[in-house]
N, C-alpha and C positions, 0 to 999 in steps of 0.2 A: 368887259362886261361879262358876268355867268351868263353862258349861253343857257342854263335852264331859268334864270328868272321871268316870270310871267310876264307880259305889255300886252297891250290889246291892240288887236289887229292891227290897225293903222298906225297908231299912237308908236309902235315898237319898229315900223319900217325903216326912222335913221337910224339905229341903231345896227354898228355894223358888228357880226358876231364873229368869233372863230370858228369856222364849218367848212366842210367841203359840201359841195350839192351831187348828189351823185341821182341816176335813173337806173331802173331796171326795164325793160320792155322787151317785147314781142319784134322789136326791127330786124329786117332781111340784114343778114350781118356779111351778106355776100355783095352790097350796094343794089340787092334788086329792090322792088317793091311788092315780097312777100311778106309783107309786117305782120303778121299772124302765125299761131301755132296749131293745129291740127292736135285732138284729144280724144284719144280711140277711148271706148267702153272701156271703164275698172279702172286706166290709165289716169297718175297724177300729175299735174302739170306744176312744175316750182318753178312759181315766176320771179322768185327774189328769196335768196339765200346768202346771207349781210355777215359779214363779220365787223365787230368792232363796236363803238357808241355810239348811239347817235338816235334819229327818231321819224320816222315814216311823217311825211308831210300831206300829201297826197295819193290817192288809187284814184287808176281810170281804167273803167274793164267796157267790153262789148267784146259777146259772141253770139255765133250763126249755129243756130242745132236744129234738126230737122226733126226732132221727138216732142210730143204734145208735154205740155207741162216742165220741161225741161226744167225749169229756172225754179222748181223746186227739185230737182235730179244732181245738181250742178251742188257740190257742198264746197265751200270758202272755205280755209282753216289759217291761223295764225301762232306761231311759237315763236317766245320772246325768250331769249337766255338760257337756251339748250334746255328749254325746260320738254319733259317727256310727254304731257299733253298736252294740246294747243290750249290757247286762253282765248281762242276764237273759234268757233266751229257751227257753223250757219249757211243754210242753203241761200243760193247765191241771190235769185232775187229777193229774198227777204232779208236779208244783208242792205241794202240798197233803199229799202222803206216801202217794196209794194210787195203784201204777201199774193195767195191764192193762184201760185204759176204763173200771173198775168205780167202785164207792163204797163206802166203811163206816166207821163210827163209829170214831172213836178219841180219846186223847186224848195231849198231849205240853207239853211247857214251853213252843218256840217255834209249834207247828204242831197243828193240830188239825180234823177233820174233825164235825159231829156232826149222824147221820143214824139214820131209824129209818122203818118202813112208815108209811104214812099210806092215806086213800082214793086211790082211780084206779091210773093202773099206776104202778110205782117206779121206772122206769125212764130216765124225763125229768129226775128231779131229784135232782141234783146233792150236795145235802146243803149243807150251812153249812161254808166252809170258811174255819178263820182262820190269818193268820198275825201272829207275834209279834218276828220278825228286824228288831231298827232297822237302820236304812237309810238313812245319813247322805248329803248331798248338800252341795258348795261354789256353785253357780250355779244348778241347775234338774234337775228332777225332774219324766219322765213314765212313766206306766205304761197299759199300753194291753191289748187286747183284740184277736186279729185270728177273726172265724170262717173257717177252712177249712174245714166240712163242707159239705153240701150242702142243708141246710134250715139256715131262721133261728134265732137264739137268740130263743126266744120273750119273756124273759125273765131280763135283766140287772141283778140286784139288786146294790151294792157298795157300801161305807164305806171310803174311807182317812183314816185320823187321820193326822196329823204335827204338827210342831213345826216354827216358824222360829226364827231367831237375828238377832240385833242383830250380832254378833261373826262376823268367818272365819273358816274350818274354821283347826286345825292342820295340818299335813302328815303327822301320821302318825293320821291318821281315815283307815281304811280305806274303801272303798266294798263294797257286797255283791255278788256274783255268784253264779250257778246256772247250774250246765250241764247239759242229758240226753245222755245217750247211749243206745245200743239195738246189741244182735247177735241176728239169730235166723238160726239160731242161731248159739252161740259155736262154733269152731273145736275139735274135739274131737281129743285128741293120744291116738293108739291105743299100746298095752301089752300088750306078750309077755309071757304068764303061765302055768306048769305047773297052777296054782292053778283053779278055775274060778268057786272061791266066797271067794275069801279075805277075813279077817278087814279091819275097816277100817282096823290098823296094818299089814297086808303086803298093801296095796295095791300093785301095781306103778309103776315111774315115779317119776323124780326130776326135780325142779325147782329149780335153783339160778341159775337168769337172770333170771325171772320174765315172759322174752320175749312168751310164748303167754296173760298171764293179762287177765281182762277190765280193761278202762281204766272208772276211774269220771271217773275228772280229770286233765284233764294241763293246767298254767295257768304262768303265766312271771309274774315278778313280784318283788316282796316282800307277805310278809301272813299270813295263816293260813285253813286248812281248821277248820270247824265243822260237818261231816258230811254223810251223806246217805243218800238210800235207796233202798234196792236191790231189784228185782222180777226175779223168777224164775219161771218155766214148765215145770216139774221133767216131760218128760216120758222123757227118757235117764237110765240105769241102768250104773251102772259094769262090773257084771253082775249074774246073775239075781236074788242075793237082796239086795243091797246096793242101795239108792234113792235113798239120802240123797245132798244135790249138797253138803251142808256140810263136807265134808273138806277144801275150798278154803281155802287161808291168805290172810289179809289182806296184801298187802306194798306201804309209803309208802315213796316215793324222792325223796328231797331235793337240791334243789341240784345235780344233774344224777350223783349215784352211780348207779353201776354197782351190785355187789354185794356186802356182802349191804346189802339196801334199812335204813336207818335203824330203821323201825315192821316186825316182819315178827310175824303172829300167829298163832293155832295154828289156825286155824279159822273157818268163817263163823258158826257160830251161837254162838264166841266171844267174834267180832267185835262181834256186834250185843246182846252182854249176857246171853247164856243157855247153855246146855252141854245135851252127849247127846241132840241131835236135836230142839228147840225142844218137848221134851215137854208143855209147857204149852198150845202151841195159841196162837192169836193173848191177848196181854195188853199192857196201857198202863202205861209209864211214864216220866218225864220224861226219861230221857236215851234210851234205849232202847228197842225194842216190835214187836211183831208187829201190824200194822194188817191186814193179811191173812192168815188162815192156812190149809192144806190141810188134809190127811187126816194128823197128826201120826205112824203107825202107819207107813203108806206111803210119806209124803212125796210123791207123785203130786201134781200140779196145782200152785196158784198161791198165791206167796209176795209181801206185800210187807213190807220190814222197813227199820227206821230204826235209826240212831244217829247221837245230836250231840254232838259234842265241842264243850259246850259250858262244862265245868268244866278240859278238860283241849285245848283246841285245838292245830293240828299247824302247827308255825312253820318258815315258808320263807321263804329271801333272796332268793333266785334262781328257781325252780322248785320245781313240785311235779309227781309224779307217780304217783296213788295208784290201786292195782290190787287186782284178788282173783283167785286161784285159781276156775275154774267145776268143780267136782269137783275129788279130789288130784289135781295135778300136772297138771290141765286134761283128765284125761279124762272129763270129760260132756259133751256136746253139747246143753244147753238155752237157752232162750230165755231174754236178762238185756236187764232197764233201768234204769238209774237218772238221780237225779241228787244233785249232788255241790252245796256250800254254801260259799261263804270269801269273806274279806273280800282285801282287797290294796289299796295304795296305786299313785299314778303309771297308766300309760296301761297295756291289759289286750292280750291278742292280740284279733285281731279275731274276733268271734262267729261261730261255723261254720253256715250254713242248716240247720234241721232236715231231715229224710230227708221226700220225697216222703208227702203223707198216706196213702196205700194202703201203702207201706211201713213204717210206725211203728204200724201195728196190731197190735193182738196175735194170735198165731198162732191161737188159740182162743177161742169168745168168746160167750156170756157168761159169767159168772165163772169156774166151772174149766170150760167147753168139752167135748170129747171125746178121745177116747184118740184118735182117729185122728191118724196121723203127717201 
């Protein structure tokens, strides 16, 4: 059997391949039970440095840091094929599906966080974070750890599973990539209106460019989008009684169009699987989910929310370029992050530096912060 041919989960378990299973981790290699790594300031930590073919199956991370916000301090990176910049480079809790330096439990097909109180303070630890995305590699594969904060990772717990191959990749095995992005705030586009309360369909402002709307991803390539997640800071108000920032439509631009975008949607909390204002509150489910939720009533405070396209991915030959509306027609001014998921074949652009650590914080903190502007 080619061990790259697609099955689905189950369906593909008799199916016995050519592989070896190999692990990378964190074990006390002296038989004690120090299973963890220590990661002083500036210091990178290479938890898996692979030669050969084969394809990341599994990550399992949890660590201990005694610095506020850490888990946006903490940056993830990944290089597939000696390539000179990573095709992944993402702060570590937003790698995992919760932005805003926070943690909480959730659960998903490819991504999964699972966190609850314990004794001492809760604020050190991280939670168990897994991920599920294979992760095919033709020559060598590393994945690394760098700390930016300012005190050590006390404690650097991690598992990579993978799989080698006998056999070379085909050329059209994608490689994965992750990009964050960040606006705080987003660019708020102001609206002449007689109205001072208007309903959420006579909103003012029209949008038919998609110029002004936030970027989750803009990637050149061939390959496909498999989703991503998006955090919000919901502290602007269209007007006074209106709060809700999810009027914003989802709009995917292919192959370098213009307008109208390819994927264009009605909506953010459309977008991500729910309707009428995420009434439900934060909830788990495999393609879709609220892993953060606010004040569902007011929608004030902090939002993190996924979706994988992972039954129905978005296919590009040339380019991809996928945005949302931050309120209708971009008049909210809130704090957005995400990051965005796709495979693609052949050589990728080169990985943009993340924003200065003091920059990539979140405006409020900790979990919903305060009203103060």
């Amino acid at each position: 059997m080619n061990v790259w041919n697609p099955t689905s989960p189950l369906g593909g378990l008799p199916f016995v391949k050519d592989a070896v299973s190999k692990r990378a981790s964190s074990y006390d290699k002296t038989g004690g039970n120090r299973d963890f790594w220590r990661v002083e300031p500036g210091d990178t930590a290479v938890m898996a440095d692979i030669k050969g073919t084969g394809c990341i199956k599994h990550i399992w991370i949890t660590v201990r840091c005694y610095e506020e916000m850490y888990l946006r301090k903490l940056v993830l990176e990944m290089y597939w094929d000696d390539d000179k910049t990573p095709s992944v480079r993402v702060p570590l809790g937003d790698f995992f599906g919760i932005g805003h330096a926070t943690c909480r439990h959730y659960m998903s097909l490819p991504m999964n966080i699972t966190f609850g109180k314990r004794r001492g303070p809760k604020g050190p630890f991280s939670g168990s974070m897994n991920c599920y995305f294979p992760m095919p590699f033709g020559k060598s594969a590393r994945i690394q750890l760098i700390n930016q904060a300012g005190k050590p990772v006390e404690n650097l717990f991690f598992m990579i599973d993978y799989e080698l191959y006998g056999e070379t990749m085909p050329m059209d095995v994608g490689r994965f990539h992750a990009q964050w992005r960040h606006e705080n705030p987003c660019k708020k586009v102001e609206y002449q209106s007689d109205n001072p309360n208007p309903a959420p369909w006579e909103l003012p402002g029209l949008n038919v460019t998609g110029d002004e709307n936030y970027v989750i991803l803009e990637a050149e390539g061939k390959g496909h989008y498999v989703g991503c997640v998006l955090n919000i800071d919901n502290f602007d108000a269209s007007n006074q009684e209106f709060t809700w920032p999810g009027e914003g439509d989802d709009m995917i631009f292919i192959d370098g169009e213009k307008w109208p975008p390819s994927l264009h949607g009605t909506g953010t909390e459309d977008y991500f699987g729910c309707s009428w204002g995420f009434p439900s509150g934060e909830y788990d489910g495999l393609y879709h989910g609220i892993s953060l939720g606010s004040d569902v009533q007011e929608h004030f405070g902090k939002w993190s929310l996924y979706r994988w396209h992972i039954e129905d991915p978005v296919h590009f030959s040339k380019s991809i370029r996928v945005t949302i509306e931050h309120g209708h027609a971009n008049d909210q001014g809130n704090e957005y992050s995400s990051v965005a998921y796709w495979y693609q074949i052949g050589e990728h652009k080169p990985t943009e530096e993340l924003e200065p650590v003091e920059k990539r914080l979140p405006r409020r903190w900790p979990e919903h912060g305060t009203w103060d502007r």
